[in-house]
N, C-alpha and C positions, 0 to 999 in steps of 0.2 A: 336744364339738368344741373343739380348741384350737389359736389359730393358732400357727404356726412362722415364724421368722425373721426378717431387718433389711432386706432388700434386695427389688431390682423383676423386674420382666419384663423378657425381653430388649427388644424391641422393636417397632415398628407393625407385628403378624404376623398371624397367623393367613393365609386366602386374601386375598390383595388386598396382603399385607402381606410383610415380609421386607427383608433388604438385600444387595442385590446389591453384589459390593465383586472387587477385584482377586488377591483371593487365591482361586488355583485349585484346586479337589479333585475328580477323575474321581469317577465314579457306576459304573462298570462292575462295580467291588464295592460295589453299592449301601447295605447294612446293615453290613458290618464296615470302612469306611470310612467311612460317616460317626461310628460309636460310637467312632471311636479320633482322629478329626479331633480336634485342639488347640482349645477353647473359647477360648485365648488367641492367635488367629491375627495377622498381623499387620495391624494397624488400619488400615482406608482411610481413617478421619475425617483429614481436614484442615483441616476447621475447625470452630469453635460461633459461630454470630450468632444471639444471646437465644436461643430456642428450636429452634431450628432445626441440625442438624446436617450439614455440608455433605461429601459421599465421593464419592473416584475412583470410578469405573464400570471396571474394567476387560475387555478382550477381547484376552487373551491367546491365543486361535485365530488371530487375524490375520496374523503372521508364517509361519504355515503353508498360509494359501491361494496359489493360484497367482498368477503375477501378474495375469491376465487379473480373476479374482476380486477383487483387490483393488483393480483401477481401476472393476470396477463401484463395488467397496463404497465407493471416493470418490465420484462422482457421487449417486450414494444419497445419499451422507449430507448433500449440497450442496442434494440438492431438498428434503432432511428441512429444511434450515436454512429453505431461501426460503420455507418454509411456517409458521415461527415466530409470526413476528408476528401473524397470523389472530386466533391464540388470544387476546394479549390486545385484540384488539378486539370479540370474540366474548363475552369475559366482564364489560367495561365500557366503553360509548361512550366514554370518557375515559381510558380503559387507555393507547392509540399514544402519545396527548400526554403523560402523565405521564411515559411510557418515555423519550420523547425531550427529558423538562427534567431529568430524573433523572440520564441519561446524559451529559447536556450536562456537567454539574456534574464526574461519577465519570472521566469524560475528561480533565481538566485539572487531575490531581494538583495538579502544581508551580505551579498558580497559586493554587489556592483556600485560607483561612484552613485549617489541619492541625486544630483541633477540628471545626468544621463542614463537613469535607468526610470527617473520619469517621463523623460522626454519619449525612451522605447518602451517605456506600458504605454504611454496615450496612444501611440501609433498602432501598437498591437492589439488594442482596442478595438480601435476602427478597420485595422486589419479585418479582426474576425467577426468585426459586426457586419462585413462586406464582404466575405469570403472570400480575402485577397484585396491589391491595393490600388483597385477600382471602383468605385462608388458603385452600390450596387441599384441605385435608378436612373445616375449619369451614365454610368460607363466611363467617366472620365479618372485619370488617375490622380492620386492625391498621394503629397509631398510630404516626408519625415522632417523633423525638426531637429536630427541629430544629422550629424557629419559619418562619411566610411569610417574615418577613423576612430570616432566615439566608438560605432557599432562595435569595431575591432577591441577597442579598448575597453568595453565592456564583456565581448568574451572572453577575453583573456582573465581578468577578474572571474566570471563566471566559472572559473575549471576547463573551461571548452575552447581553447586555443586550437585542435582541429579542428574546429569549425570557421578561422578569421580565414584561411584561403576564401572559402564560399561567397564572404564579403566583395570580394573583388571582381568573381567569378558574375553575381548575382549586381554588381554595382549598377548598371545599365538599367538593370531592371527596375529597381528599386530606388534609384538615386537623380537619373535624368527623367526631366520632366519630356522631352521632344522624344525619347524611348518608347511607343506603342503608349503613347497617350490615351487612345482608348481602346477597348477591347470589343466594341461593336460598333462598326460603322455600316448603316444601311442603304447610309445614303451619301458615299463617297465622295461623289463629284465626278466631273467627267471624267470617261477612260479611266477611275479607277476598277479594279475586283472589289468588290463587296467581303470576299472570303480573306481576301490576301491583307484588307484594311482592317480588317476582322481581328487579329490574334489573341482570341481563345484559341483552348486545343482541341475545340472540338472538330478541324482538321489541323492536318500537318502535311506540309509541301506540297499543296495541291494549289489549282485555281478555280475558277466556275467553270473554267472551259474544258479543264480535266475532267469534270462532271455530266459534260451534255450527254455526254450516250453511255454514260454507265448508269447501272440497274442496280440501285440499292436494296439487302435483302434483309439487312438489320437497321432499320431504316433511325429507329427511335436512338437502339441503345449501340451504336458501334461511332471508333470516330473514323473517321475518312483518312489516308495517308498511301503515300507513295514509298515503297518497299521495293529496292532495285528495278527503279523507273516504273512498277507496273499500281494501278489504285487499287487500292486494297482495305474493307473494311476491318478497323482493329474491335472485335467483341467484346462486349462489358459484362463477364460471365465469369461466375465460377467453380465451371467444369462440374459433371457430375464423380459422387466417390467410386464409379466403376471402371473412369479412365476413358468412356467411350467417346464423349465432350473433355474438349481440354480446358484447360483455363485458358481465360482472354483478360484482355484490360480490365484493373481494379477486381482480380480474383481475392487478394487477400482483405479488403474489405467486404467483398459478397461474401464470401465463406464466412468471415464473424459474422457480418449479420445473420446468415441460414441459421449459424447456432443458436442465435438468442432467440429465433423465428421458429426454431425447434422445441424452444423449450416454453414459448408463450403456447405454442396448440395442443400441451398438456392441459392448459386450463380456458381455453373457447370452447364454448358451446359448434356441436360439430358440424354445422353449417358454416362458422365461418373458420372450425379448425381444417375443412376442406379448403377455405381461400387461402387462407398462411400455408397451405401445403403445394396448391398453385404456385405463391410467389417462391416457397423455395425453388420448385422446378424451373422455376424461368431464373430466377436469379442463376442456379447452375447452367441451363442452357445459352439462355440469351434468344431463342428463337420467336418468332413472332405466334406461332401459335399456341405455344404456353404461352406468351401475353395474353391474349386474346380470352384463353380461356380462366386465365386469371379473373381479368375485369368482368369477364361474362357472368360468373360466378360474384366478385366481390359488389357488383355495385347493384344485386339483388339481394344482397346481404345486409342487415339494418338490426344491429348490437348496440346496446348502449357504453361501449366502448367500441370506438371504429379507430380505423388507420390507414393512413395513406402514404405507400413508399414505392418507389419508382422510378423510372427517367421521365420524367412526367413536365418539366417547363421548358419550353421552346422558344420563347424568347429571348434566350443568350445565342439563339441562332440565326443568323444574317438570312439563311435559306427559309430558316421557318419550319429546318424536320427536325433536327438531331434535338435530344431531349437530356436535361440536365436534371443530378440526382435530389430527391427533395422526399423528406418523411414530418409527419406529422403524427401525433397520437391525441385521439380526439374523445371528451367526453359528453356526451349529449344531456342539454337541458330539457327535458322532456316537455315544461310548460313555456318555456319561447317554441322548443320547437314543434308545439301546435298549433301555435300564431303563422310559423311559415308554411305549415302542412296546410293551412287554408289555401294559400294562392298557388302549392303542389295540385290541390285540389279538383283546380279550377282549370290547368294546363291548356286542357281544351279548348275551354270559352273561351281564349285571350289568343291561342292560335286561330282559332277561326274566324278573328277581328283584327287581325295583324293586315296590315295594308298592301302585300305584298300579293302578285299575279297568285291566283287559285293553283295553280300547274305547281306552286311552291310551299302548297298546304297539307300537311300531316292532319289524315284524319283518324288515325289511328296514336293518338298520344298516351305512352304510356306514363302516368302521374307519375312525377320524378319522386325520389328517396331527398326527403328537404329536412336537415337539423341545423336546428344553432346547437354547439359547442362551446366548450373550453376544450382547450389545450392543455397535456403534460408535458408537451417537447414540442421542440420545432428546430428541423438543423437540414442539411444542404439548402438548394436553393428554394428557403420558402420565409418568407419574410414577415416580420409582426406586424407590419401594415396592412396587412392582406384583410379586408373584409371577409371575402367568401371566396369560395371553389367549385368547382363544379367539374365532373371528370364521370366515366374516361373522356380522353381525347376524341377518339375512334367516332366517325360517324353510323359506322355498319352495327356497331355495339350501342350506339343512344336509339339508334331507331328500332331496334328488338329488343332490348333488355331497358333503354329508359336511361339517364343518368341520375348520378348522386351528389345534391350538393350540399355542401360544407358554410354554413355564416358561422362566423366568428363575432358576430357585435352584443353577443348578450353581458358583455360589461362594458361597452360601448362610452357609458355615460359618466365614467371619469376619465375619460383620453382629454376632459377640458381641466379637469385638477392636473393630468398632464403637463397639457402647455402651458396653463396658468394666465390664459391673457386676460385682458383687464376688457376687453369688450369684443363688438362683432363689425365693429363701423368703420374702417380706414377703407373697405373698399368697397363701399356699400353705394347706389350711386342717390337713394336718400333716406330719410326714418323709416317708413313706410317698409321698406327693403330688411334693414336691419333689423325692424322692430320682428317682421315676419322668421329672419332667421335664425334670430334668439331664439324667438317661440317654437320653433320649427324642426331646425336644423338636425337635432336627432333623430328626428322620428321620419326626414324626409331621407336620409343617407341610409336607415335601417329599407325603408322600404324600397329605397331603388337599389339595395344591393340582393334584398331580394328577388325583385322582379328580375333585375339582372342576372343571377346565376339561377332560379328554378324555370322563368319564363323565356329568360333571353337566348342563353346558350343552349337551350332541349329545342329550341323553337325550328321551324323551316326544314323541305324537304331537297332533295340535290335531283338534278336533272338524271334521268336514266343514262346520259350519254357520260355521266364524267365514273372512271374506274377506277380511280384511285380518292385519298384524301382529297379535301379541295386545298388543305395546305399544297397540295403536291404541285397546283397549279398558280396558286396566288405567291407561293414563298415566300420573300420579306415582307409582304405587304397583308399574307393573313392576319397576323396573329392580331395587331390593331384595327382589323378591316370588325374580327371577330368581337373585339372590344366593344368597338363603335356601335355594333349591328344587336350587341345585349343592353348595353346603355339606351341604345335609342326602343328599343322593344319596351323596354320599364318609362319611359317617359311619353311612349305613344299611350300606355295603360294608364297614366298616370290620373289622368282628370275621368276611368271610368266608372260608373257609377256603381259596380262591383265592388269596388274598393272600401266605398262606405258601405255595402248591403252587407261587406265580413266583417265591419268594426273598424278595419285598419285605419280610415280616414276621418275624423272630425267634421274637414272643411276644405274646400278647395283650396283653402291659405297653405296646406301640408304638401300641393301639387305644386302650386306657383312656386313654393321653395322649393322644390326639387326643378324647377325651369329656371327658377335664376343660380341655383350653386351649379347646375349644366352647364348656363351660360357664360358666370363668374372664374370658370375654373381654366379657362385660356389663360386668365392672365394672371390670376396669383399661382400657378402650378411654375409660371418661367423661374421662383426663386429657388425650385429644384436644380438649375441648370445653370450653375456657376460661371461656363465658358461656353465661347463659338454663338449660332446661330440655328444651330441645326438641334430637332428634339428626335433621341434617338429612343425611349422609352416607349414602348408600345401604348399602353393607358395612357398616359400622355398624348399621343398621336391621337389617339383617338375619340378625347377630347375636345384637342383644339379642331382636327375633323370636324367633328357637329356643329360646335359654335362658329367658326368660319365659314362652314357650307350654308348654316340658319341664316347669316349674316349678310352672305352676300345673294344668294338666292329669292329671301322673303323680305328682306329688312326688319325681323323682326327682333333679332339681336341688336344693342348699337354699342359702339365704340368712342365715348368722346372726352373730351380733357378741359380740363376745371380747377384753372391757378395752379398750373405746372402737375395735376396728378390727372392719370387716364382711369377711366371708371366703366364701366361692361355692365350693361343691363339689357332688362326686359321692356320692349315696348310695346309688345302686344303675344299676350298670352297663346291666342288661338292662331295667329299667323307664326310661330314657332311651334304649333302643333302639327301646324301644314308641312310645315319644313320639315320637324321629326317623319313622317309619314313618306315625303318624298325619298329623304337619304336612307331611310330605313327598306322604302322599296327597293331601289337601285344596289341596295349594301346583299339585302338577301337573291337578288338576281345575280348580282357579279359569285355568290358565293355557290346560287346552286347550278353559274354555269362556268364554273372556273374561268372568270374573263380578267387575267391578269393585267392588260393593258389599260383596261379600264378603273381596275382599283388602283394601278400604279398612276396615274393620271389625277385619279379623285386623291390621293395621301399628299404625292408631291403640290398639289395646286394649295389643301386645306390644312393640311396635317403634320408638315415638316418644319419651315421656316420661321422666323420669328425676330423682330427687329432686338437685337440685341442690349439697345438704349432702352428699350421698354422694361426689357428683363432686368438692366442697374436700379431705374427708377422703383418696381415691385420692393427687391430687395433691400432698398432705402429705406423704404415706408415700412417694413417689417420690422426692419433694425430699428427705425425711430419708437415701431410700437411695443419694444420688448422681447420680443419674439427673434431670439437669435438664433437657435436650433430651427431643421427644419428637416433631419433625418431622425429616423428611431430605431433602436434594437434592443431584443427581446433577452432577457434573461430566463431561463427554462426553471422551474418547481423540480428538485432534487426530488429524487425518488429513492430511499435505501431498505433494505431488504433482510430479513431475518430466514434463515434455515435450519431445517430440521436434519438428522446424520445422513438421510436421505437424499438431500437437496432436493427439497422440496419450501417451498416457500411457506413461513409461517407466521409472516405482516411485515405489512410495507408501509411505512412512513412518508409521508411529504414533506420538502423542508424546503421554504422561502426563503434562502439565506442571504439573496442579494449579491452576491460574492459572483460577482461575470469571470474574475481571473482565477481563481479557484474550479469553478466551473468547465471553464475553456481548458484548464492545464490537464483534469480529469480524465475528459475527453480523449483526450492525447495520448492518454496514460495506457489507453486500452492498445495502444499498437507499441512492442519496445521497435526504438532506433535502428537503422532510419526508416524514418517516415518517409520522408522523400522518394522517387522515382528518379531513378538516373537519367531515365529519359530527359528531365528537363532540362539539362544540363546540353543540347541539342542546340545550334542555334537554329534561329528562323529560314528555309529555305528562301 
């Protein structure tokens, strides 16, 4: 085996991954358009701060909805805003406050010292590209390049001298690196809490053991906390206007958002002005069965403007329930999203080919609701990297109602004007490999992201014995068990002969590359992971899962090194098909018989650890091949709005302006001072 070439990977891909960017290419000729799309398309980056690479989002559909459409799609995108904030108080008691001395500072160009007020925009960048100053796929935190007393000496320039106390108050937080260095830890080490290692606020002074025999009733949206020794769920509600429901947690952000959600069901069509009248009820309640009937209702609903807001990502959660706020406003390509409505289509055939015990087969699939999109907004926890989606959560709601999924890659094909590298070979392990992934590569991450969110996460049926989620049973170990188990369902389909009878495939050359970026992605995904040994990101887990378990199970993965660099390939196509098939069976048995011990077994063996020398060596070879960025954040399409004496909407504008600080300070603008929660002002029990 010998390796080939100087240069990197495109970029944060595979499922989960990809870069949504402003340059448009239909799908309707799915395969001979994407193999002739320009690799050098034109670049949405606008900017680089240290690591981090910041691009337009574009939603060029926009201009072709009607008008009525496009005064929803303002409102949407207003309540998507009023729900912003949530998040970073969701991921650090001390999150609101930082935002609002940060901001203080980034507001008042023209007053504050020009070194030290660039040093706190870079910071406050990445601040809000992370929702807070924890890398938002580490979890690990990351260091300002100004001193307390810059920050100080820059509010005081700023006008805002009550605010330098906060400085001192918040120093720990924001200044020591050994201060809650990370904000998720799954996987502690012995004899630690998971909860306690944890500090997000999605509890407060509790531990796991606090937990064992209490009966969660707000299970998604409340945080856990001890309130005169006793636990006690705090609700993420706000209150209905009769006073019977009171307000609970992050009331004054659900209340603007209801408004703006009140004033978009003026203009839906009233199927889905019935589901915005859902989520108001739930947003004022908080109860689980306005959820319920929310999703029951939204995810049989299919507008060419959709939306998705909620406590909806669990992944910032160590346990695997509580649920983190995240909105998106979505417009549908109608001719990509025909291309995925084929393999929604086919749902069936591919369930009842899955290699998994019959006892675990849905013979009753209902065809999932499958679009590509663009986006007008994207703000709590939901990230530009995100390929696709798929929701609800709920398994009692996908097995009667079906789910709804979300790809985002129909501009897919400048995420490499993007990055801008100069080729696909530094970790290729020879021509053959690279030449296939050039040729390849788009067409094989579009289709395993589909298979992944229509085939993968609708797929499998749950034992009659388990009553609740099977999150409820797996905990930290679902959410990338669930990863793993829709990655490997799109790779088990990968070589079926469906695939060419809808067009989607060429040639089995579009499969084998979807089995080596599988295999590939153990080891160039470590340059996500700056420090330690441990991968705490779900996708991630559940990645190096497959390829470790293919690896050591079938040999059909190999690992080997080549003049100081380690190379990861394919050596045998159809014994990695075996292997998909094994961990694919085992992945849907442990899920449809909630066997926690078993998945926590199979993550910690394949899933977690990682020689930390391998991860410098990745990272080296990156840096040599140009390629210095290796996060991204999204800048949202403005949306401004014309009224008539009425207030009624009489056109809505799009505006690309590039402008992320402008943008972010807007944002802000919708709540006056303070923003903050005194709460966080608490220290950590």
């Amino acid at each position: 085996m010998k390796g080939f070439g100087t240069t990197g990977e495109s970029t944060k891909s595979a499922v989960g991954g990809g870069i949504r960017t402003s340059k448009k290419h239909g799908l309707g000729a799915f395969i001979f358009l994407i193999l002739t799309a320009s690799l050098w398309a034109e670049s949405p980056l606008i900017e680089i701060v240290d690591t981090t690479a910041f691009i337009q989002i574009g939603a060029d559909g926009f201009p072709s909805l009607s008008p009525r459409q496009q005064a929803l799609t303002y409102w949407l995108n207003h309540s998507a805003i009023a729900t912003d904030p949530i998040i970073y108080d969701q991921l650090s008691r001390f999150g609101l406050r930082q935002k609002r001395i940060l901001e203080a500072v980034v507001s008042n160009k023209a007053k504050v010292n020009p070194v030290i007020y660039g040093r706190v925009l870079d910071f406050t960048k990445l601040f809000w590209a992370n929702k807070g100053n924890h890398n938002e796929t580490t979890a690990q935190k990351f260091m300002p390049k100004f001193t307390p007393n810059e920050l100080k000496r820059a509010l005081g320039e700023a006008g805002r001298e009550d605010l330098v106390p906060e400085v001192d108050a918040l120093a720990p937080s924001l200044f020591d690196a050994e201060f809650e260095p990370t904000i998720i830890a799954r996987s502690p080490g012995s004899g630690k809490d998971i909860i306690q290692a944890s500090p997000n606020n999605l509890y407060f002074g509790v531990t796991l053991a606090d937990l064992k025999n209490f009966s969660e009733h707000y299970s998604l949206d409340s945080r856990i906390a001890k309130e005169g020794g006793k636990v006690v769920e705090q609700v993420y509600r706000a209150g209905t206007p009769d006073g019977k429901v009171p307000p609970g947690l992050y009331a004054q952000y659900l209340k603007k958002a209801n408004e703006s959600l009140e004033k978009a069901r003026q203009y839906a069509e009233p199927a889905q002005a019935r589901v915005i009248s859902d989520l108001i009820r739930y947003y004022q309640t908080g109860e689980y069965k306005d959820r319920i009937r929310f999703e029951a209702d939204w995810v049989q609903d299919n507008e060419p403007v959709d939306f998705v807001s909620g406590f909806i990502g669990m992944d910032r959660d160590v346990r695997g329930v509580k649920g983190t706020s995240q909105s998106f406003v979505a417009i549908r390509d109608q001719n990509e999203s025909n291309v995925v409505g084929m393999i929604a289509a086919n749902a069936q055939y591919f369930e009842d080919r899955a290699p998994w015990d019959a006892r675990y087969k849905r013979q009753d699939v209902t065809p999932p609701i499958a679009n590509a999109v663009e986006t007008t907004i994207e703000t709590g926890d939901f990230h530009v990297a995100t390929m696709g989606a798929s929701l609800p959560n709920e398994d009692q709601i996908r097995a009667k109602y079906g789910l709804k999924s979300f790809l985002f890659f129909d501009e897919a094909p400048g995420m490499t004007g993007a990055v801008a590298f100069a080729g696909f070979y530094e970790f290729a392990a020879t021509r053959d490999v690279a030449d296939r992934d050039r040729k390849y590569r788009t067409v094989a991450e579009r289709l395993m992201a589909i298979m992944h969110e229509v085939i993968g996460h609708g797929s499998g049926k749950l034992s009659p014995k388990l009553t609740r989620e099977p999150g409820f049973y797996l905990k930290e170990y679902f959410s990338a068990m669930e990863e793993a188990r829709a990655d490997l369902m799109a790779l088990w389909n990968a070589f079926d002969p469906k695939l060419k009878e809808l067009g989607l495939v060429s040639s089995e050359e579009v499969s084998k590359a979807m089995y080596d970026i599988a295999a590939l992605q153990m080891l160039v995904q470590l340059r996500y992971i700056p420090n330690g040994d441990t991968i705490e990101d779900n996708r991630e887990r559940a990645r190096q899962l497959i390829a470790q378990y293919i690896m050591d199970k079938t040999g059909a993965i190999a690992m080997e090194d080549h003049n100081g660099k380690t190379y990861v390939y394919v050596k045998d196509y159809g014994k990695m098909r075996e292997g998909v098939g094994m961990l694919l069976t085992e992945l849907m048995r442990i899920k449809a018989e909630g066997d926690y011990d078993a998945i926590k077994a199979l993550t910690e063996k394949y899933g977690v650890h990682f020689d930390p020398k391998l991860r410098d060596q990745v990272v080296e070879r990156f840096r040599k091949g140009g390629t210095s960025f290796i996060y991204f954040a999204g800048i949202n399409p403005d949306l401004t709005a014309q009224f008539d004496g009425a207030g009624n909407v009489t056109k809505v504008n799009i505006n690309f302006s590039h402008n992320y600080v402008k943008q972010q300070l807007s944002y802000s603008a919708m709540y006056p001072e303070p923003l903050a929660n005194a709460r966080g002002s608490e220290p950590r029990p």
